[in-house]
N, C-alpha and C positions, 0 to 999 in steps of 0.2 A: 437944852442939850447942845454939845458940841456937835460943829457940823463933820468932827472924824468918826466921831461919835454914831450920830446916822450914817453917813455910809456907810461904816461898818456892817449897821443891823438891815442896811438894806442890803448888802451882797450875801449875808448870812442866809435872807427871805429866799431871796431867789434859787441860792443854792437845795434848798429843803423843796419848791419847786419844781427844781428842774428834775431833783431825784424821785420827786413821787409819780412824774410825768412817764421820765425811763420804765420803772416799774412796773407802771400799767401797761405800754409797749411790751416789754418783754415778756406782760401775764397773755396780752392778746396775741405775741407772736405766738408765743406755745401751748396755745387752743387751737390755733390757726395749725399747727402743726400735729397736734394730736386729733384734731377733725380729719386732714389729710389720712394719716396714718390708718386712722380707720375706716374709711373707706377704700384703701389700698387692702387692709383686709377681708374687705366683705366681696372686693371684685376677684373672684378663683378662678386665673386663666385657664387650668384643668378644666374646668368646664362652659358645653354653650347651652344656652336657655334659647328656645324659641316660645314666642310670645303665642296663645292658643290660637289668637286667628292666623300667624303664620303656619303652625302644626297643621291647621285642617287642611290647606292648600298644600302642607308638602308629604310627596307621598315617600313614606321611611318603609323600605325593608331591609331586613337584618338575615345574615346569615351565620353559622360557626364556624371558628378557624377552625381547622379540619387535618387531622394527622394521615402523613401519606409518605411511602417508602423514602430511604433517601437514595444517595447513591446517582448514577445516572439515568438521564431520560432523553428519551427523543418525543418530537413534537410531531405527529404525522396527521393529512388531514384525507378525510377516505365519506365514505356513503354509504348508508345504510341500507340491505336487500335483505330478502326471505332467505332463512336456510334451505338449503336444497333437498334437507330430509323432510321438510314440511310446505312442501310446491308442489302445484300440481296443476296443467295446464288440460284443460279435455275438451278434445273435438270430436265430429262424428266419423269414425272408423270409414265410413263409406259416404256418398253422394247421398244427403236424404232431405225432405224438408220437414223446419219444424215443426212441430203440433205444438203441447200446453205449454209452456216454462212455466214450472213451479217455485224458481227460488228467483231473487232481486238480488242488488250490489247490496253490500255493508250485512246481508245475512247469515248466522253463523248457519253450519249442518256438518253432519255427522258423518263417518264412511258409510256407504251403501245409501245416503237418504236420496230421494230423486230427484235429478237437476232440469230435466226437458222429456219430453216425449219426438222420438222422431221417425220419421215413414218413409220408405224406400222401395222401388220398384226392385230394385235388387234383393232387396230381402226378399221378396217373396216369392223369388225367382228360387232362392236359396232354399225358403219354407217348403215350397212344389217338391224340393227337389228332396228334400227329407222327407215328405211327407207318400210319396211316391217309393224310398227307397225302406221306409217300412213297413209300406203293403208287399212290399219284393220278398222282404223279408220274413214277415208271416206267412205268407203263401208255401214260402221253400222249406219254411219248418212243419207246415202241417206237412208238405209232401214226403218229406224225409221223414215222418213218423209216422204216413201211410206205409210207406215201405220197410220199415221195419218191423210192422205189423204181417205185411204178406210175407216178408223173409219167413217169420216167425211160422207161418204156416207152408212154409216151403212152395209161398207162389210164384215170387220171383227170386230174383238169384242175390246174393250176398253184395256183388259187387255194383247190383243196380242201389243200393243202401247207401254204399261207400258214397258212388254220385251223387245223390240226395242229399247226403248231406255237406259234403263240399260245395253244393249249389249253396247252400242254406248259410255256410260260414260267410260264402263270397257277399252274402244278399247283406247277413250283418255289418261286416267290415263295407259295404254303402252306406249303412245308415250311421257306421261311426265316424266316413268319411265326412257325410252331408252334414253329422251334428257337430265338427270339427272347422267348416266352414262357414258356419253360424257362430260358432264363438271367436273366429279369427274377424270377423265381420262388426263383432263387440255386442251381441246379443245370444240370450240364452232359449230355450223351447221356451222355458217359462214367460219370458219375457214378451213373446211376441202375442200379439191377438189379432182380430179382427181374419180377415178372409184371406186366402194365399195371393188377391191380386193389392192389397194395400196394408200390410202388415205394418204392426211400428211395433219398436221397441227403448228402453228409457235408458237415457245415461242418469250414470248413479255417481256422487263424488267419492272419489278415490281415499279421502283422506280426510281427517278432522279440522275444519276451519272456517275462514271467514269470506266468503263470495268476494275478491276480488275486483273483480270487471266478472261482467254479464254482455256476451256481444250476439247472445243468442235473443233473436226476435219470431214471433210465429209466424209462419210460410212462408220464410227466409227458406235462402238454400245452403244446406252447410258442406264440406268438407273437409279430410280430415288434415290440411293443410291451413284449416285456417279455424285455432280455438273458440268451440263456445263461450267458456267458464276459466277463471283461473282464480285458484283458491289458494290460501295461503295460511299459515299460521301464524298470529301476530303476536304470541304470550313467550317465542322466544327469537330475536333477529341477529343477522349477521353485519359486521362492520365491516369492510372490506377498506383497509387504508395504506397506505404506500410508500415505504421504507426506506430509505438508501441501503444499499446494500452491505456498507461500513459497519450502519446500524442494524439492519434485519438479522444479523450473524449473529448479533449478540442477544437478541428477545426469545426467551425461553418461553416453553407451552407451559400454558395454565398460569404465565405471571398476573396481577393483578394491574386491570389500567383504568387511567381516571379519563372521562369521556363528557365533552359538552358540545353543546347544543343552538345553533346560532338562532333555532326556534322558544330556547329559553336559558335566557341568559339569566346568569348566576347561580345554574343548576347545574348539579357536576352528579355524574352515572358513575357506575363501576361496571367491566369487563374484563371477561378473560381474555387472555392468549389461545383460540383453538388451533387454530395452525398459522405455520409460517410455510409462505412459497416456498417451490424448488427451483425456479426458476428468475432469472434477471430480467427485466424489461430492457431489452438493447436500447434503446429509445434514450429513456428516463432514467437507468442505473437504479430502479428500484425494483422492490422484491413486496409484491401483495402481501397484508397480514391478516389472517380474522378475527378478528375480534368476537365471541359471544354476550350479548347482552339480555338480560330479564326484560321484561315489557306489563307485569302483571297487568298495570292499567289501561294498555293499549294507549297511551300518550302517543311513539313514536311510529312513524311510518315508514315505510320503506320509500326510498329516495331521500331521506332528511340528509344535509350533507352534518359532519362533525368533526369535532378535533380529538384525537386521543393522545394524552403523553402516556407513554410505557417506560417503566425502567427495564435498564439494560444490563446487564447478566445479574449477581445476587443481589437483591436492596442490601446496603450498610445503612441501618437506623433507621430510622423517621424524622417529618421535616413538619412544620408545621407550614401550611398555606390559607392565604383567605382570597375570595374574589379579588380580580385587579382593580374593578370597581372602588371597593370600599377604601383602597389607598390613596392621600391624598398628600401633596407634595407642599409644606408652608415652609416658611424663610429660614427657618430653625432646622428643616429637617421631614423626616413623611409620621407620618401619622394615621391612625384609626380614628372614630368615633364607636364611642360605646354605650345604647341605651342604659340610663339608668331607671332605678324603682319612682324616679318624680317626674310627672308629663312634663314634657317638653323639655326636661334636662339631660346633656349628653356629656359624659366622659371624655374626652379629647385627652390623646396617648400617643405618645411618641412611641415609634417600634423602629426595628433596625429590617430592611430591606434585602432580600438575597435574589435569588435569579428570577426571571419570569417565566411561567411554565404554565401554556397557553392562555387561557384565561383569568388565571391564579398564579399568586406572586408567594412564593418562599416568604417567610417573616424571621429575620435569626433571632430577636431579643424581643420583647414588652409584651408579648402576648402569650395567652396557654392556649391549649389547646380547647375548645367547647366553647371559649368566651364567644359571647354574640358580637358581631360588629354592621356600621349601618352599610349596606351596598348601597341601593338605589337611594337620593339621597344626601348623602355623603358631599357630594361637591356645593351643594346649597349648604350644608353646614359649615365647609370650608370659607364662602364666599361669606355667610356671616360672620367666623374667626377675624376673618382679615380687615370685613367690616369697623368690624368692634376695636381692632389694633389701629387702623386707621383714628377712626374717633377719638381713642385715646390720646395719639400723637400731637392730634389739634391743640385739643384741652390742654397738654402740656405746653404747647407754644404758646 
């Protein structure tokens, strides 16, 4: 063979070569790249997974966004106390010491039911004195009806009659005196026993409720300057919170407010408007507002401090709000989490942000109303997000 001849057949060689070589390169680039691809699908930034042993350690509570007037609010923060229609503080009317106490702190009892037994020398100062002024008094009435007997047989004279019986009115109007200063006294006949030198008689609670404070102890000495019992009704309380006066002018009665609770956080009440002050605080330029709130459970107690926003003259519309909690702020933008139906997998959702209104923040866009979102929570899923976007970044470099 010529030697143009071979070379020929050998650049021909190489050429067939080098092109089966390219080939296979560009078959492995693009597996290499449709492997990528697919796992670019299978990762859905929409959502985070937490692995079950971290679910068991994190503790996830979820609340609803929740539909609330729109319009203006004001943010005021006030204290929770007894309504004054259901108070009622009771001491002893007079110097006396205790005897039984029948009831303890934290007891409910009924009007009339009995709170203490107590004994007083005065009372029985008081008892002599009734008791004395109704022997006056039957005495004057048999006399006056001795004499209307002898009238009747023309023994004695008409106007010895008249006397008799004016004796006999004077004697009752004592006994309705002395039964008058027994009930100013805070005891009734009924109520007294024992002998005229050691009487007692029982305070009774005024009103339907729940023992309070009990500061009455046995053969203690009470007065009526310083309460035994203070009872209370705890199934409806009053808010009492503190207004600028800009604002107080504008909260109508009976508007609807939303109320929370530094005792329990992520928990939002409803109350009314029952009154707004008449008066300014020179002080502070605020104007007290009441709030009324339900209590059915007895959860709330008087003295809880709380925050209420109210709107201000008519709501325009509705707004949607969720905890400020469950809002969480990434690079992109704020966001929710939202359980879904697979353990440990969460929905992550961009929402658009509006005002903050106390504890809870306006949502304008990505959420409905009802949808659950995570509160307590929430920032562990965040810190996973970012986790996971970190990691990624690596890998890419």
């Amino acid at each position: 063979m010529k030697p143009s001849s071979l070379i020929l057949s050998t650049l021909l060689l190489l050429a067939a070569c080098k092109r089966e070589s390219a080939g296979k390169e560009d078959e492995h680039a693009h597996d290499e790249h449709a492997e990528a691809k697919g796992h670019d699908e299978d990762h859905d930034e929409s959502h985070v997974h937490i692995a079950p042993e971290m679910l068991r350690d994190l503790r996830v509570t979820t609340a609803p966004a929740s539909a609330r007037p729109g319009g203006d609010n004001v943010t005021a923060l006030g204290e929770l106390t007894f309504s004054e229609d259901a108070y009622a503080e009771v001491a002893s009317p007079i110097s006396a010491r205790v005897g039984t106490v029948f009831v303890t702190t934290g007891q409910q009892v009924k009007q009339g039911e009995k709170l203490a037994e107590l004994r007083s020398p005065e009372l029985g100062k008081a008892r002599a004195a009734l008791q004395a002024a109704q022997a006056k008094a039957a005495a004057s009435r048999q006399t006056a009806e001795r004499k209307r007997t002898l009238a009747a047989e023309r023994i004695v004279a008409q106007k010895d009659v008249q006397a008799a019986d004016a004796e006999a009115a004077s004697a009752e109007a004592e006994v309705a005196a002395a039964r008058a200063e027994l009930v100013a006294l805070g005891a009734s006949e009924d109520e007294l026993r024992g002998g005229a030198g050691t009487p007692g008689f029982i305070l009774r609670a005024p009103i339907h409720g729940t023992v309070i404070e009990r500061d009455a102890r046995m053969g203690q000495m009470a007065d009526a300057e310083h309460p035994l019992f203070r009872i209370g009704d705890l199934g409806s309380l009053w808010l009492i919170v503190h207004a600028f006066e800009r604002d107080a002018v504008r909260i109508q009665k009976d508007t609807e407010a939303r109320v929370t609770f530094a005792a329990f956080p992520g928990k939002e009440l409803t109350a009314k408007v029952g009154h707004v002050g008449q008066r300014v605080d020179a002080s502070s330029r605020t104007i007290p507002v009441r709030l009324v709130l339900d209590n059915p459970e007895g959860l709330l107690k008087p003295g809880m401090s709380a925050t209420a926003s109210i709107p201000l003259g008519s709501p325009d519309g509705t707004i949607t709000t969720v905890p400020a909690a469950s809002l969480q702020r990434l690079e992109n933008g704020w966001v929710v989490f939202l359980p879904t139906a697979e353990r440990g997998s969460f929905e992550r959702r961009e929402v658009g942000r509006g005002r903050t209104l106390g504890d809870h923040v306006e949502i304008l866009s990505g959420l409905k109303v009802g949808e659950q979102v995570v509160v307590d929570g929430a920032f562990l899923l965040k810190a996973e997000v970012e986790k996971s976007a970190g990691g990624g970044d690596h890998h890419g470099h």
